[in-house]
C-alpha positions as CSV (number, residue, x, y, z in Angstrom):
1,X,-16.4,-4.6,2.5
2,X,-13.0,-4.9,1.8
3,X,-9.8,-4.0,3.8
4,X,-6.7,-3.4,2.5
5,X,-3.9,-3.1,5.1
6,X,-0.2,-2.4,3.1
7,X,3.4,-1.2,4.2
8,X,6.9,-0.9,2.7
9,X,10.2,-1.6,4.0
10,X,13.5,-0.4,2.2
11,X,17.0,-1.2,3.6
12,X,18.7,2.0,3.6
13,X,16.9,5.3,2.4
14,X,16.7,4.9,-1.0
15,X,17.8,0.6,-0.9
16,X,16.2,-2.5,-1.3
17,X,12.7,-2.3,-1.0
18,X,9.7,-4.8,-0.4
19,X,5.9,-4.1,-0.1
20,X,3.3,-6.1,1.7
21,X,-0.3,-6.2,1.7
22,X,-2.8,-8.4,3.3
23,X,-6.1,-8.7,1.6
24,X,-9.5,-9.9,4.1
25,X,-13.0,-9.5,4.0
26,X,-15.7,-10.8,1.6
27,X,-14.3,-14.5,2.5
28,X,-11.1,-13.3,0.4
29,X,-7.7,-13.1,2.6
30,X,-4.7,-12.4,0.1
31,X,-1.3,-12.1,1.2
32,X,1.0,-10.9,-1.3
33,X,4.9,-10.0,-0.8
34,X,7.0,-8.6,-3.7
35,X,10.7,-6.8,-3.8
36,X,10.7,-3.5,-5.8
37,X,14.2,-3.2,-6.1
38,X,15.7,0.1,-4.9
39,X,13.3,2.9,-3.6
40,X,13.1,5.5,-1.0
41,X,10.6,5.2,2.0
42,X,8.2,6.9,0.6
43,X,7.7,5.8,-3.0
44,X,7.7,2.1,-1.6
45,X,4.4,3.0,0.6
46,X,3.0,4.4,-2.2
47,X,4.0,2.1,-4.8
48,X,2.3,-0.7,-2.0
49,X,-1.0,1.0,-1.8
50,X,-0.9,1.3,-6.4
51,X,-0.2,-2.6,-6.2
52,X,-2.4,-3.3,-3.5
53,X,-5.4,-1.5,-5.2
54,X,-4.4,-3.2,-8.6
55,X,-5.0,-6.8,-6.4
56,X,-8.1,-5.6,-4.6
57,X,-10.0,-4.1,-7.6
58,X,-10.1,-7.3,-9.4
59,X,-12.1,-8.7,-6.4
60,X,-14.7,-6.3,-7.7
61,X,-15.8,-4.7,-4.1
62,X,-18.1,-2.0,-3.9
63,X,-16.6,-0.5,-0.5
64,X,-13.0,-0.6,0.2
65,X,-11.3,0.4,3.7
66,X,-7.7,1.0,3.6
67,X,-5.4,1.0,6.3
68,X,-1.4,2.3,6.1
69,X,1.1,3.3,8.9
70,X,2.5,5.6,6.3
71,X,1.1,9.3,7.4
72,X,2.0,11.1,4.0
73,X,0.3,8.5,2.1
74,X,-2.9,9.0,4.2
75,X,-2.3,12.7,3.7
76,X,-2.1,12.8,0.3
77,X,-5.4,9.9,-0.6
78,X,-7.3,12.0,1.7
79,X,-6.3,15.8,0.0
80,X,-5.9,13.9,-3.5
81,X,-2.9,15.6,-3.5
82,X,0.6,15.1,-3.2
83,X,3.7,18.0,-4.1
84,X,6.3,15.5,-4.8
85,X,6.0,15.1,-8.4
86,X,7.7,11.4,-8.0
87,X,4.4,10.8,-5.6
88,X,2.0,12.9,-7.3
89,X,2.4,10.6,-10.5
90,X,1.8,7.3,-8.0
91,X,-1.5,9.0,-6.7
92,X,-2.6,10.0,-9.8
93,X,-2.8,6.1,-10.3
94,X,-4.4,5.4,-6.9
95,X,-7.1,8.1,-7.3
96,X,-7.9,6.2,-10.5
97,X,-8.3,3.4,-9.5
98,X,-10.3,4.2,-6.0
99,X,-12.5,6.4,-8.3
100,X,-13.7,3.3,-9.7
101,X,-14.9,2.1,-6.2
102,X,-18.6,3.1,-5.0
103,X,-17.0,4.0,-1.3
104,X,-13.6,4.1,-0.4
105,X,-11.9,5.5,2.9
106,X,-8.3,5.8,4.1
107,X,-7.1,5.2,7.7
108,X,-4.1,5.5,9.2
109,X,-3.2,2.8,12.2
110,X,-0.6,2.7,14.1
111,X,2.8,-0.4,13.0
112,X,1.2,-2.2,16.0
113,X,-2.3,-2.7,13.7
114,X,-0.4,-3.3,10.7
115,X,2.2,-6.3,12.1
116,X,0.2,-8.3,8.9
117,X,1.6,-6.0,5.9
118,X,4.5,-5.0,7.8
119,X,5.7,-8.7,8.0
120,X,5.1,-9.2,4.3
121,X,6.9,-5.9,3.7
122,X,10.0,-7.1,5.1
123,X,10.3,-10.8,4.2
124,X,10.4,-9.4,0.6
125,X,13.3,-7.5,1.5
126,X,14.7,-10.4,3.4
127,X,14.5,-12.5,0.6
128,X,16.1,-10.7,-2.1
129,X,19.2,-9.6,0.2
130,X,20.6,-13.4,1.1
């Protein structure tokens, strides 16, 4: 099994934006850390969990366990739905991609359980602001 753990970080609400994601299980552990210029909140957590799919489906896993701090990015994997059209478009991309999985779940976690991706998250930021 695979677990993906991801979070986003902007600077202002839409600003400068970084995701994170931390990669472990099946002796894999991937960090990854990446600016997506200017987002809002939202998009960014989405746009992590896209990116952080993209990295782990390439590991070819059958069962994949994601965890976000992001509640209306757990909402809307777990109703495959999302009324935003601007997130509906981002999780139509997700759902594609965990369609290809032979399990997948979503959890939400508290920041506390997600210090990993949240770190990532903002040293993007951090980076591309000095």
């Amino acid at each position: 099994m695979i677990e993906l753990y991801i979070d986003g970080s902007t600077t202002g609400n839409p600003g400068p934006s970084g995701i994170g994601i931390f990669i472990k299980g099946e002796g894999h552990q991937i960090k990854i850390s990446e600016f997506i210029g200017d987002q809002t909140n939202h998009v960014t957590e989405f746009i992590a969990l896209q990116r952080g799919l993209e990295e782990v489906s390439k590991l070819s896993p059958t069962i994949v366990s994601i965890r976000t701090d992001s509640q209306i990015v757990f909402a809307a994997v777990e109703k495959r739905y999302a009324k935003n059209p601007e997130f509906a478009a981002i999780l139509e991309k997700i759902l594609a991609i965990t369609d290809t999985f032979d399990m997948f779940f979503i959890k939400w976690i508290s920041d506390d359980q997600n210090k990993a991706a949240h770190a990532l998250a903002r040293e993007a930021v951090r980076k591309n602001l000095t």
